[in-house]
C-alpha positions in Angstrom: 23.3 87.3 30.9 23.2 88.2 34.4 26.1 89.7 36.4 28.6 87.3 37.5 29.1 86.1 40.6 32.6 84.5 42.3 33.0 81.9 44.8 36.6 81.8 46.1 37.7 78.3 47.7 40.2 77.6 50.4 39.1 74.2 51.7 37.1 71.5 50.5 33.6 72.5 52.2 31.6 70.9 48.9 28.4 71.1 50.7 28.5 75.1 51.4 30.0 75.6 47.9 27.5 73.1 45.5 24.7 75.4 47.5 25.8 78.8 46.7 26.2 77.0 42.5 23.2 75.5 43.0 21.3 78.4 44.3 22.6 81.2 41.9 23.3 78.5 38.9 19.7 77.7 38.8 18.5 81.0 38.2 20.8 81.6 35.3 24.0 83.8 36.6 27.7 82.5 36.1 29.5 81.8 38.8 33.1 81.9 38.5 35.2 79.6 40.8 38.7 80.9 42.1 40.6 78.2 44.5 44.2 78.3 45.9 45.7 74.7 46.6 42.3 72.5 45.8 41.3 70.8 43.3 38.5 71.6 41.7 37.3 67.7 40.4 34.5 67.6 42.8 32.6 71.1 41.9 33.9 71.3 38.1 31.1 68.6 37.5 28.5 70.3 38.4 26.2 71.8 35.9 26.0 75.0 37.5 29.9 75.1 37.5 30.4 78.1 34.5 34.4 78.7 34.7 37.4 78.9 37.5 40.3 79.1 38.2 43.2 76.6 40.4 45.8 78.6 41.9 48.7 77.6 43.9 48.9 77.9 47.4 50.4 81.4 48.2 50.3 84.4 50.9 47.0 86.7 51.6 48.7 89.4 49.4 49.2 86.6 46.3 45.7 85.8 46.5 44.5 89.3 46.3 46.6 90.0 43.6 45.3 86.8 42.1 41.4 87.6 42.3 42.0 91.4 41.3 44.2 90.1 38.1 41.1 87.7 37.3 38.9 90.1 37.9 40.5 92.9 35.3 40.8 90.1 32.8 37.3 88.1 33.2 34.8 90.4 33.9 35.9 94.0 32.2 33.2 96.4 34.0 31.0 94.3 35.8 31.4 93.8 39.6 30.4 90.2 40.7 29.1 89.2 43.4 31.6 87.8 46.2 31.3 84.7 48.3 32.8 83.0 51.0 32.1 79.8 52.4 34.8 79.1 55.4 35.9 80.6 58.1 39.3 80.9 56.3 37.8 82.7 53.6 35.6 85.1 55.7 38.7 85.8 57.5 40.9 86.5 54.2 37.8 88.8 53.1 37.7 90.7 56.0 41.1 91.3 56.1 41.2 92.4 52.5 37.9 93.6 52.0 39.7 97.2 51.2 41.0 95.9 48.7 38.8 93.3 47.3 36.5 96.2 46.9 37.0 98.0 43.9 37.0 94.8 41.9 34.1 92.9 43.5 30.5 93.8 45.6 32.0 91.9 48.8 28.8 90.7 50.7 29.6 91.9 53.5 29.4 94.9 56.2 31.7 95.8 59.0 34.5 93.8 58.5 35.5 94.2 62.4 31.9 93.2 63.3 32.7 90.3 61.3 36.3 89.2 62.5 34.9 90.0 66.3 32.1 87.2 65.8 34.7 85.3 63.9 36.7 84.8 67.7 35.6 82.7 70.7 36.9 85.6 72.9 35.4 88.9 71.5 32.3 87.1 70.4 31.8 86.2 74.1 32.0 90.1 75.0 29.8 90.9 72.0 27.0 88.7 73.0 26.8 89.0 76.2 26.7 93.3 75.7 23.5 92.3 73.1 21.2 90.7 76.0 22.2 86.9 75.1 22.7 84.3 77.8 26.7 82.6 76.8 28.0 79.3 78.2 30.9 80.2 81.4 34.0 80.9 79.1 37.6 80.8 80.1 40.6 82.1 77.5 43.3 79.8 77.4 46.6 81.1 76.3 49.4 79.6 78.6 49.5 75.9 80.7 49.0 78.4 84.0 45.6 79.0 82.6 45.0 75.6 82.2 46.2 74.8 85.7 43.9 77.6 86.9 40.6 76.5 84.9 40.9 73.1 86.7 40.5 74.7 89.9 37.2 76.0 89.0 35.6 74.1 86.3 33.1 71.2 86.1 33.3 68.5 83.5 32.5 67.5 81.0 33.2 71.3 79.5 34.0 72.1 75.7 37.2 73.0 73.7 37.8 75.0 70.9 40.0 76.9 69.4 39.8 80.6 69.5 39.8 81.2 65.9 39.7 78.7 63.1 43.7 79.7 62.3 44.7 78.9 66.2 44.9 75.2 66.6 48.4 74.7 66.9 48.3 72.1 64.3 46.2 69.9 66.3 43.1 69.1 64.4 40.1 70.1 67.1 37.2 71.8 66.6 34.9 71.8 69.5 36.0 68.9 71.4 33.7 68.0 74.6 36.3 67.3 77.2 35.3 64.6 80.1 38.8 64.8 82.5 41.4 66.4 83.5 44.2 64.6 82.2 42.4 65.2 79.0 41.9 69.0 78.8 45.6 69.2 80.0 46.6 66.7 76.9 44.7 68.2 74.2 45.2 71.9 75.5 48.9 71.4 75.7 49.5 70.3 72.4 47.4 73.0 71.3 49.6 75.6 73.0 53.1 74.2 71.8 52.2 74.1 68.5 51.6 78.4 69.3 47.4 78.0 69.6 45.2 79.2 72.1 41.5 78.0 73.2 38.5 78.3 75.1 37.0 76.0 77.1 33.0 76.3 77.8 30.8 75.2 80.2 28.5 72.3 78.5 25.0 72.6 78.0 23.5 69.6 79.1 21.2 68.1 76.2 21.5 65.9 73.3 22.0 67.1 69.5 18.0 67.7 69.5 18.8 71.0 71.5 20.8 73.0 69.1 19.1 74.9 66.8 19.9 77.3 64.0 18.4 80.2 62.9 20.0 81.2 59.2 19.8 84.5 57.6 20.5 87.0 54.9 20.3 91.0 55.9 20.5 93.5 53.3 23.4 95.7 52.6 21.1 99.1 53.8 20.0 96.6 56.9 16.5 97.2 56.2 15.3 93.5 55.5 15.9 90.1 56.7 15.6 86.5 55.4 15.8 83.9 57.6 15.1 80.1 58.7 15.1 78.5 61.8 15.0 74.7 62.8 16.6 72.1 64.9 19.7 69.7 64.3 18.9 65.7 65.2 22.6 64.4 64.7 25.9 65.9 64.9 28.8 64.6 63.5 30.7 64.1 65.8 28.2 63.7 68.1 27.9 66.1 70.9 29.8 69.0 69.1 29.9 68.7 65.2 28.2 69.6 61.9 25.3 68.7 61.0 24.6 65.6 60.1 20.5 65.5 60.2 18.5 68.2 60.8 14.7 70.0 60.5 13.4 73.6 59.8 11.0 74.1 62.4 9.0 77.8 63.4 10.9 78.4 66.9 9.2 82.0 67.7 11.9 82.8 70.8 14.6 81.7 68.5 13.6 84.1 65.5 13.1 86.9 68.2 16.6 86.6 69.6 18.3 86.4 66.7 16.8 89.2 64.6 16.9 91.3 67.7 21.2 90.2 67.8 21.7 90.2 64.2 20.4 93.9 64.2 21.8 94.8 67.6 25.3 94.2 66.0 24.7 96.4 62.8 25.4 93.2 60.8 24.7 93.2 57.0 25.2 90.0 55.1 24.7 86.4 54.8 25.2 83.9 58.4 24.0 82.1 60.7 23.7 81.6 64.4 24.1 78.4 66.8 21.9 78.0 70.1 21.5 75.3 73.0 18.2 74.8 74.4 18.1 73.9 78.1 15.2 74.3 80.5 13.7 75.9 78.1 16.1 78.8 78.0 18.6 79.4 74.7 22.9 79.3 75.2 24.2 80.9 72.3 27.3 78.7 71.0 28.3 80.2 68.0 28.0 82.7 65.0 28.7 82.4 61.3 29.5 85.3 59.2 29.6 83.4 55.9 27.4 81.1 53.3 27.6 77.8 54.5 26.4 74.5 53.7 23.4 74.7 56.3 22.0 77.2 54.0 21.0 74.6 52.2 18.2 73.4 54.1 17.2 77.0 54.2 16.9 76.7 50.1 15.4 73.2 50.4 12.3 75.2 52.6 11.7 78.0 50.4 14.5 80.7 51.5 16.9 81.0 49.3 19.6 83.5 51.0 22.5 83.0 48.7 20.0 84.0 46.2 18.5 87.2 48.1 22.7 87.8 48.8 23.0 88.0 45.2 19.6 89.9 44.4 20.7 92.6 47.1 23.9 93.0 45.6 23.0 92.9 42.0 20.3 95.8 42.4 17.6 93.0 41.3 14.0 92.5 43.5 14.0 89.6 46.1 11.3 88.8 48.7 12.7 89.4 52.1 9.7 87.6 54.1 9.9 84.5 52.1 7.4 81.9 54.6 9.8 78.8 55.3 8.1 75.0 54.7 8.9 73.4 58.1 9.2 69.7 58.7 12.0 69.9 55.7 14.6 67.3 56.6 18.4 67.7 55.5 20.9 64.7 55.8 24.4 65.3 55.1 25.2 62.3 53.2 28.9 61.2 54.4 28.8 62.4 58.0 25.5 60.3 58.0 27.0 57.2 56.7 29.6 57.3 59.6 27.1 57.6 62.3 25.0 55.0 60.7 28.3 52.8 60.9 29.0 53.8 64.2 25.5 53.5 65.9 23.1 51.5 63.7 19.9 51.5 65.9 20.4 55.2 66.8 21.0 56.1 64.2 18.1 54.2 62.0 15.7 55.5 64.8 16.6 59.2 63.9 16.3 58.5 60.1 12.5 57.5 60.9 11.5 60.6 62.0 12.0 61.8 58.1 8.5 60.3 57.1 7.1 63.3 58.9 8.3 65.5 56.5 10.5 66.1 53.0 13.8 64.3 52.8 16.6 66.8 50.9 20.4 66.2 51.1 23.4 68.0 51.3 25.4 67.2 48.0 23.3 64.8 45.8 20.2 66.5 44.1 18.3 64.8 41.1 19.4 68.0 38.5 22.8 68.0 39.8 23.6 64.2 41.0 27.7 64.5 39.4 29.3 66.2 42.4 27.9 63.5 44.9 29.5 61.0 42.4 32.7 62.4 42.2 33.0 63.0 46.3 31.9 59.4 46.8 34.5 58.2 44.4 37.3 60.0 45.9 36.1 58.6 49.5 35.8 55.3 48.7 39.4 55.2 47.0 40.9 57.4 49.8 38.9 54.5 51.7 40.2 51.4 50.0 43.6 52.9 50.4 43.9 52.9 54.3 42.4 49.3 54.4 45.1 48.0 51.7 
């Protein structure tokens, strides 16, 4: 049997999780699933679902003492492969990587490279030092800021929190702001709840102008895997996950982020976020984790979860793996709502998958349980709010 690997869970990301099973399940290694505070229904069906573990909510030391405890007890002298699907888990790792260490080959390098990315602030100075053009970006901290920023900015501009862990309570993610009675609602809830934010200029463009370019870089930095390709819908739209999307050869986009993902010394698997505009690329955001995008990436011939675990597990994996383009991925519930929301868009979008492959996020004809069980648990989380 091949060497373990473990997925820890913090949230309920079942996309990015079902492809790191998926990927690694397929091939024949056991992957161990360790979650604090989430149940486990929803990837416990899956056939590439080998054992795990449900933990109760606790502190960042409790779950380190959780996964090194598991560790000594499940996997004697092997040292599995770890990964991380959110930004909350990336974050714990990084902070804990130390730590983590000795029990488990943590995929990933410089863990201040990785918290630096991991913040709307630094990541800004980071970028900008590494040749990439960046969106105007103001730091929001106090309601003087805010009064400040209005005296300068245009609208509509985007809002985010700086970190995933600094929303004050108030559930935003990248919100595009269109007044100012707005940005001082939202950002003053934000900051008495103890958040802070940025705000960013906005890109003009529709969802067709983001693209993604998705990557895997050894742990000795010598090789590369990556995929590159465009989004079609976000969910929400304007500023969201995505919803519909196609791999696509974009040479300036492989160029800039190889050239970055180098630049930066980082090892590991991620993915970066661009705007197109006049031709010209705005670099939005970076991941420093598996996530469910990397799906599509499997779906065209590059598997990086895989080549993460290959790297890790001393086995041979094919760096320049040639991507199929015109490979189309629709995430299945954010879909649906847009569908809802905007029929005739929506089914216009949906057309341009004859051109290509149609592959989806959670329901796959060897594994079709997990889509099941999520569309259960919606429609009865549904069916509750209506009655």
């Amino acid at each position: 049997m091949m060497t373990p690997a473990v997925l820890i869970v913090t949230g309920q990301a079942w996309g990015s999780y079902l492809a790191v099973l998926k990927s690694l399940g397929r091939k024949g290694v056991p992957v161990h699933v360790l979650s604090w505070g989430v149940d486990q229904g929803v990837l416990r069906r899956s056939r590439y679902y080998f054992h795990g573990r449900e933990f109760p909510v606790g502190s960042s030391e409790a779950m380190v003492r959780d996964m090194l405890t598991y560790g000594d007890n499940a996997f004697q002298s092997e040292k599995p492969a770890l990964f991380y699907c959110t930004d909350k888990d990336a974050m714990f790792v990084a902070r804990n990587k130390s730590a983590l260490e000795d029990r488990y080959t943590v995929l990933m390098g410089d863990a201040d490279t990785c918290l630096a990315m991991m913040a709307k602030d630094t990541a800004q100075e980071v970028v900008e030092q590494h040749g990439l053009t960046v969106p105007g970006t103001w730091d929001i901290s106090s309601r003087d800021d805010v009064e400040a920023l209005l005296e300068k900015c245009e609208f509509p501009l985007m809002l985010k929190p700086t970190m995933w862990e600094t929303t004050g309570g108030v559930p935003i993610k990248a919100d595009k702001i269109l007044s100012p009675e707005v940005l001082r609602e939202t950002a003053c809830r934000v900051l008495a709840g103890g958040g802070r934010l940025v705000a960013q200029e906005f890109i003009e463009g529709g969802d067709e102008c983001v693209e993604f370019f998705l990557f895997y870089r050894s742990a000795d930095g010598r090789r590369m895997s990556f995929c590159t390709g465009r989004k079609l819908r976000q969910f929400p739209p304007g500023a969201g996950v995505m919803a519909l999307g196609v791999t696509d050869e974009i040479e300036d986009l492989r160029v800039a982020g190889t050239a970055f993902v180098e630049g930066i010394g980082f090892v590991g698997l991620g993915g970066l976020e661009f705007k197109r505009n006049n031709g010209k690329l705005y670099f939005i955001e970076m991941s420093v984790r598996s996530e469910m995008f990397h799906k599509i990436a499997m779906d065209a011939g590059v598997d990086l979860p895989w080549a993460a675990y290959a790297d890790a597990s001393g086995l041979e994996w094919e760096a320049d793996q040639k991507q199929r383009n015109n490979v189309f991925y629709l995430n299945e519930f954010q879909f649906a709502v847009l569908l809802w929301k905007d029929f005739r868009q929506t089914v216009r979008d949906l057309l341009q998958c004859r051109k290509g492959s149609m592959h989806f996020c959670l329901l796959t004809t060897d594994d079709p349980m997990p889509f099941a069980v999520k569309s259960f648990k919606s429609l009865r989380k549904l069916f509750g709010k209506l009655y």
